[in-house]
BALOBA-1460 file (C-alpha; in Angstrom, 3 decimals):
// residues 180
<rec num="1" residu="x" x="9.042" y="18.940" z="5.298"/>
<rec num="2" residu="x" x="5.618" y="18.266" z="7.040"/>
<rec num="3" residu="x" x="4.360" y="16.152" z="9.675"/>
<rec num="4" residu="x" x="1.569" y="13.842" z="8.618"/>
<rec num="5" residu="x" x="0.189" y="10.444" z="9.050"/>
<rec num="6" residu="x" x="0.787" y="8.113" z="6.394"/>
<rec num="7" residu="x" x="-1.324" y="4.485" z="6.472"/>
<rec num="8" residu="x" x="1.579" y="2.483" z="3.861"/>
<rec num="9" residu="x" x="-0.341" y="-1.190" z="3.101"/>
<rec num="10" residu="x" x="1.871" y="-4.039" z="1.821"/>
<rec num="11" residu="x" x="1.394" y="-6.740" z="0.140"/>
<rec num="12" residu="x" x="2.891" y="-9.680" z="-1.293"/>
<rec num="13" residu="x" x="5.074" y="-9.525" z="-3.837"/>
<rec num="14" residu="x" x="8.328" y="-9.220" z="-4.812"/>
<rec num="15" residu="x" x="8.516" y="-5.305" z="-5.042"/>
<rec num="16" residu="x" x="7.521" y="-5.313" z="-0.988"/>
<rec num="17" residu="x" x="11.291" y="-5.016" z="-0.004"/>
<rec num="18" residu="x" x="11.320" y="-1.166" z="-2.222"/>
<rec num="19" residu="x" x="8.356" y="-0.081" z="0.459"/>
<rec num="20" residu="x" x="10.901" y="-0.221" z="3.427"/>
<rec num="21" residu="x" x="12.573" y="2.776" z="1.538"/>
<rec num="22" residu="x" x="9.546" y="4.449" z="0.896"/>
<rec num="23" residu="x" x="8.677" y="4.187" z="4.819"/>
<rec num="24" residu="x" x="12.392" y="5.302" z="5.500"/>
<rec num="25" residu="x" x="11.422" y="8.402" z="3.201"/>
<rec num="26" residu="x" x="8.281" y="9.554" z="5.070"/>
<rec num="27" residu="x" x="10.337" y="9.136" z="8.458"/>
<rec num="28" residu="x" x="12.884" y="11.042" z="7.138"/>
<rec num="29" residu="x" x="10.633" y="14.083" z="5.803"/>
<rec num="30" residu="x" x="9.217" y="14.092" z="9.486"/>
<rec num="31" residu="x" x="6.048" y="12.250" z="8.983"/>
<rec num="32" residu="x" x="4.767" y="9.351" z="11.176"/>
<rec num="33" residu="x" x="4.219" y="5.691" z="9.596"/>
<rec num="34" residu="x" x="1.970" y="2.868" z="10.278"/>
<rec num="35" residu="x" x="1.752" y="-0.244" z="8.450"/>
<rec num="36" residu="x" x="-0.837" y="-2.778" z="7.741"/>
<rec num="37" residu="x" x="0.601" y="-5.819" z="5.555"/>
<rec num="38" residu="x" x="-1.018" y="-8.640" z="4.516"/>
<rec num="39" residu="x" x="0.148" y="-11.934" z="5.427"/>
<rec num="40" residu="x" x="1.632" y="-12.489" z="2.029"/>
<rec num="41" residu="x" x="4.004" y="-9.674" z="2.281"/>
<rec num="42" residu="x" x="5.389" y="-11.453" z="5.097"/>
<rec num="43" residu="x" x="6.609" y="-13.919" z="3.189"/>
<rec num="44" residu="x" x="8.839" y="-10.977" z="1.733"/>
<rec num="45" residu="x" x="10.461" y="-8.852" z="4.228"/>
<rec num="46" residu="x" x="9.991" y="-9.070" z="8.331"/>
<rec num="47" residu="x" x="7.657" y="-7.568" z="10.844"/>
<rec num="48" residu="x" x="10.761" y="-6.641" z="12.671"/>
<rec num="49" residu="x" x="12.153" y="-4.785" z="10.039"/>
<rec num="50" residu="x" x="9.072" y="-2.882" z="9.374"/>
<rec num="51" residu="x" x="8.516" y="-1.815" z="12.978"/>
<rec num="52" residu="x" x="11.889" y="-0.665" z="13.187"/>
<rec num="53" residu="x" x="11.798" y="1.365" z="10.188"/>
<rec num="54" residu="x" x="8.271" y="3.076" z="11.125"/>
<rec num="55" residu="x" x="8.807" y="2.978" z="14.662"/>
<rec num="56" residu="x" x="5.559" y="1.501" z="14.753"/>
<rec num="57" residu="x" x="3.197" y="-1.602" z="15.972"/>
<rec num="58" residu="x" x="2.528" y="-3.860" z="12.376"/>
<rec num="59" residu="x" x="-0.660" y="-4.198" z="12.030"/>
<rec num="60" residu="x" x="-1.524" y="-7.860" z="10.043"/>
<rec num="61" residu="x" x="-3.959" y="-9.432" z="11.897"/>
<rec num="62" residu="x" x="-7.796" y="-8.307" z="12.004"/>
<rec num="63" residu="x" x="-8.385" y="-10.095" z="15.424"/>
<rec num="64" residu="x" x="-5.152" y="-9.588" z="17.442"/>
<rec num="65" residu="x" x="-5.967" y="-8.206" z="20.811"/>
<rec num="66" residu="x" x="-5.930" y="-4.497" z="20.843"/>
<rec num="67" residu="x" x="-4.226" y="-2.573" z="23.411"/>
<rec num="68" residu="x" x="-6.342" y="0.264" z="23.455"/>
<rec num="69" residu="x" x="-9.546" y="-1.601" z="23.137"/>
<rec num="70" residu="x" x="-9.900" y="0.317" z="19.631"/>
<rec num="71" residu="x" x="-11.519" y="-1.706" z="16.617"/>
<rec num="72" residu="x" x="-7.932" y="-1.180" z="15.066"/>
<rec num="73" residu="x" x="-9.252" y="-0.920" z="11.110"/>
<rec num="74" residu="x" x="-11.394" y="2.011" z="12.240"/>
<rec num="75" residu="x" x="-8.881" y="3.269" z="14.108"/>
<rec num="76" residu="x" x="-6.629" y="3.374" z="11.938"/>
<rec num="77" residu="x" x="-8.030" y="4.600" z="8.750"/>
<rec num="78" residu="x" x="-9.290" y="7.400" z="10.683"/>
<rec num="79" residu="x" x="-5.420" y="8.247" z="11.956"/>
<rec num="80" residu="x" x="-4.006" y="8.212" z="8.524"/>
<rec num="81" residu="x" x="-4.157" y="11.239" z="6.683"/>
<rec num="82" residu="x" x="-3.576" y="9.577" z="3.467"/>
<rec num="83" residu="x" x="-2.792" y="5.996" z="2.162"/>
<rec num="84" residu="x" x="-0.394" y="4.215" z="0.186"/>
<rec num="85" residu="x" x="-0.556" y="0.535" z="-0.933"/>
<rec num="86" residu="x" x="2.941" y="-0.349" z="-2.106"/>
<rec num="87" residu="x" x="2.711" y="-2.681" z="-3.952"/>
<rec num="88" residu="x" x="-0.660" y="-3.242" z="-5.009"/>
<rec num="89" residu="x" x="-1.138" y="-6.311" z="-5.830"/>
<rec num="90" residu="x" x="-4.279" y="-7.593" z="-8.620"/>
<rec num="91" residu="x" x="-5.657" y="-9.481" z="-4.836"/>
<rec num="92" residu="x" x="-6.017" y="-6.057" z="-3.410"/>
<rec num="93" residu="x" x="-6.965" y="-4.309" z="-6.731"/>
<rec num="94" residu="x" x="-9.666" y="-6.610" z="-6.988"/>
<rec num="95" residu="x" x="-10.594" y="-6.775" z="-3.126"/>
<rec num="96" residu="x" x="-11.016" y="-2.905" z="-3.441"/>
<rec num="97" residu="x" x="-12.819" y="-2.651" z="-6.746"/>
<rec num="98" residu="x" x="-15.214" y="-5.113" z="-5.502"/>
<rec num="99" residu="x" x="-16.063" y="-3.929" z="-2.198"/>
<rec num="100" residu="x" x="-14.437" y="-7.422" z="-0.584"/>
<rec num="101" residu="x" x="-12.921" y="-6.947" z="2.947"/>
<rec num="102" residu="x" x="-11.559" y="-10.197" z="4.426"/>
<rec num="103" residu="x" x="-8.182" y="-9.206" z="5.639"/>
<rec num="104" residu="x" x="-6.818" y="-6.367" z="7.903"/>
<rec num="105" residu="x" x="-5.785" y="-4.112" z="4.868"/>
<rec num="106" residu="x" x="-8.699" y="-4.799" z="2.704"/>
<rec num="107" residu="x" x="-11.175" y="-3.883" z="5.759"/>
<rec num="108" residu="x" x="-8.392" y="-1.071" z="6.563"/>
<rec num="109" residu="x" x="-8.631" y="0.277" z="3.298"/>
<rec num="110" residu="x" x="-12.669" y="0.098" z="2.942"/>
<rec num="111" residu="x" x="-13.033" y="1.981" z="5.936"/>
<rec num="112" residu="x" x="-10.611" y="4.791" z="4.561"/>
<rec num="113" residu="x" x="-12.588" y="7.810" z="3.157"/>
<rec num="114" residu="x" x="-8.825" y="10.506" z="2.563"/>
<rec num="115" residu="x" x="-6.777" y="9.950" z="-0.444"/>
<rec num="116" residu="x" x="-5.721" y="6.602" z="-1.430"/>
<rec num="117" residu="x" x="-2.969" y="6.070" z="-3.758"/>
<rec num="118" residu="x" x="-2.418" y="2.944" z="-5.743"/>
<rec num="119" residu="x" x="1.299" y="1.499" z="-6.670"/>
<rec num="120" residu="x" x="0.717" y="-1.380" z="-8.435"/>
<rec num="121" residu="x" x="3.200" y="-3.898" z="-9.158"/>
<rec num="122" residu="x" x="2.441" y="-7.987" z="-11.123"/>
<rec num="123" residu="x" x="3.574" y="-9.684" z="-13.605"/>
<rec num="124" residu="x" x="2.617" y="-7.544" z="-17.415"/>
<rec num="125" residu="x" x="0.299" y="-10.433" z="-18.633"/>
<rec num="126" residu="x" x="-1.580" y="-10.015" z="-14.808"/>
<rec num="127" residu="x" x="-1.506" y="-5.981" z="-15.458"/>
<rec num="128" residu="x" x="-2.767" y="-6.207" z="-18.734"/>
<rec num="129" residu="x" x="-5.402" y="-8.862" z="-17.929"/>
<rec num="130" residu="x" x="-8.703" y="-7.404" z="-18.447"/>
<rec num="131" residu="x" x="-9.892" y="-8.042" z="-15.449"/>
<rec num="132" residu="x" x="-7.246" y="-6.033" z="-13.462"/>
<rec num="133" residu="x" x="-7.669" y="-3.029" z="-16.244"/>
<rec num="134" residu="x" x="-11.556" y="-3.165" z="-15.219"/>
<rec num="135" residu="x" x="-10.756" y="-2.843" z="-11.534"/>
<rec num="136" residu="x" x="-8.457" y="-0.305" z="-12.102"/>
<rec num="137" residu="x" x="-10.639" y="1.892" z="-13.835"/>
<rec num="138" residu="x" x="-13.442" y="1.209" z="-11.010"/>
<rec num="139" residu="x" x="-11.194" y="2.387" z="-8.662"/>
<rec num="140" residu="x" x="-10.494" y="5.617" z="-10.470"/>
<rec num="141" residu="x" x="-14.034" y="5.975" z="-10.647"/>
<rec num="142" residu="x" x="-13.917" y="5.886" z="-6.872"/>
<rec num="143" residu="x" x="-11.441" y="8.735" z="-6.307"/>
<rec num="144" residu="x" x="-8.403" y="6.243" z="-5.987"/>
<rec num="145" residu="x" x="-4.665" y="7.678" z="-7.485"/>
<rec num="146" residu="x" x="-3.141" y="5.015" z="-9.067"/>
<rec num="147" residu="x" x="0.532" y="5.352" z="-9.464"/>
<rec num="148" residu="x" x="1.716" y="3.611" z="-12.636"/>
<rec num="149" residu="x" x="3.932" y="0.625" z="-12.685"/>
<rec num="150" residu="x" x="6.982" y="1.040" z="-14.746"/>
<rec num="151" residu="x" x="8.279" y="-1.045" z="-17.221"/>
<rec num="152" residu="x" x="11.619" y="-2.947" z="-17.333"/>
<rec num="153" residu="x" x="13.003" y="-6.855" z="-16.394"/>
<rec num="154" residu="x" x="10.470" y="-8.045" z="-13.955"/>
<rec num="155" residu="x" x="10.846" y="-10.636" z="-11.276"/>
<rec num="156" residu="x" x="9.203" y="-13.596" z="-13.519"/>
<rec num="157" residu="x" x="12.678" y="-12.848" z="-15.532"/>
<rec num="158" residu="x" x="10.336" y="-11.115" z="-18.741"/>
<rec num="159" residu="x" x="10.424" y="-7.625" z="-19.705"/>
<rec num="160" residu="x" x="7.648" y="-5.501" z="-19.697"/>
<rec num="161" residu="x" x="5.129" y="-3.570" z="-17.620"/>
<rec num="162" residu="x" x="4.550" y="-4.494" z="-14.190"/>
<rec num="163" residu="x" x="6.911" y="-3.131" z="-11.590"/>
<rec num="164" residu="x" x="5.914" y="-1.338" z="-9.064"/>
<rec num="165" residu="x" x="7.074" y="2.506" z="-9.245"/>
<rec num="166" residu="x" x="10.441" y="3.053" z="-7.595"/>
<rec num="167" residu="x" x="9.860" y="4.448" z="-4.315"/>
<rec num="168" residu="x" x="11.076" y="7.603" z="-4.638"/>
<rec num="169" residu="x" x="8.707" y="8.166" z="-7.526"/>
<rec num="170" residu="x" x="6.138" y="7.008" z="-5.025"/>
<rec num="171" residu="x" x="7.334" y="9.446" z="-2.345"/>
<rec num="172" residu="x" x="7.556" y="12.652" z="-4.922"/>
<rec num="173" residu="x" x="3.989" y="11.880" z="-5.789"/>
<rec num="174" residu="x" x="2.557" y="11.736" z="-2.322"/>
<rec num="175" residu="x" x="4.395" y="14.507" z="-0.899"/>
<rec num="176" residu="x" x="3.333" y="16.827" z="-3.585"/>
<rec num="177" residu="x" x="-0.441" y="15.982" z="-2.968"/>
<rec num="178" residu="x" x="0.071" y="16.162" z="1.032"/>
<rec num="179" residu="x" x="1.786" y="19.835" z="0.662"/>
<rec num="180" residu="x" x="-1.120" y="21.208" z="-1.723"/>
């Protein structure tokens, strides 16, 4: 299809175990993967399984030891051709809006200056929450795509707005911007 770079932050929630297909998808179209997760998404699928899927290094902590002496945030947003935070929690949402980089994506992510697409994913009542509508629109102020969650049964066992696009949906949207 085409070979890019694709930056794909996690983070915790539920909807974290969909982004291992959407990494499988990029492999498969020929494109090369890293990952940055926060530590909350490790609470939801493994390191292991994400390096094996992106036949890559996982990238969680801001002061691990790099091998190549790089300051790995920099580094890394300046690999990536584009990036994809599946899902996005509110945390990030707000971290981004806000300017707030205390973890490896969030200082990832604010040192990222290519296209940056959105897939959020919370409970409807967190979605909805003014607060997370504000950010939102910030960050579409700022150039940032945000894919729209869909609605349906949602972990908390509630229907309604919330989850996080299926990847596929995810995949179709990025690809179409990347072969423009």
């Amino acid at each position: 299809m085409f070979t890019k770079k694709i930056l794909i932050g996690i983070c915790g929630g539920i909807a974290a175990y969909k982004t291992l297909t959407l990494i499988r998808l990029f492999r498969k179209a020929g494109c090369e993967v890293k990952v940055v997760a926060t530590h909350n998404a490790l609470a939801f699928i493994t390191p292991l399984t994400i390096e094996t899927l992106s036949n890559n290094k996982l990238y969680t902590d801001m002061f691990e030891h790099a091998a190549d002496r790089s300051v790995e945030h920099i580094s890394l947003a300046q690999w990536a051709d584009i990036a994809i935070v599946a899902p996005a929690t509110a945390n990030i949402i707000g971290k981004l809006a806000n300017g707030i980089a205390d973890d490896a994506l969030s200082t990832t992510l604010l040192a990222f200056s290519k296209p940056l697409y959105l897939a959020p994913s919370m409970n409807e009542n967190m979605y909805k929450h003014p607060a997370v509508q504000q950010n939102l629109d910030t960050l579409r102020q700022f150039h940032v795509h945000i894919i729209p969650p869909e609605s349906g049964m949602l972990a908390c066992n509630t229907e309604g707005t919330g989850r996080m696009a299926e990847p596929e949906t995810i995949f179709d949207t990025v690809s179409t911007a990347l072969s423009v």
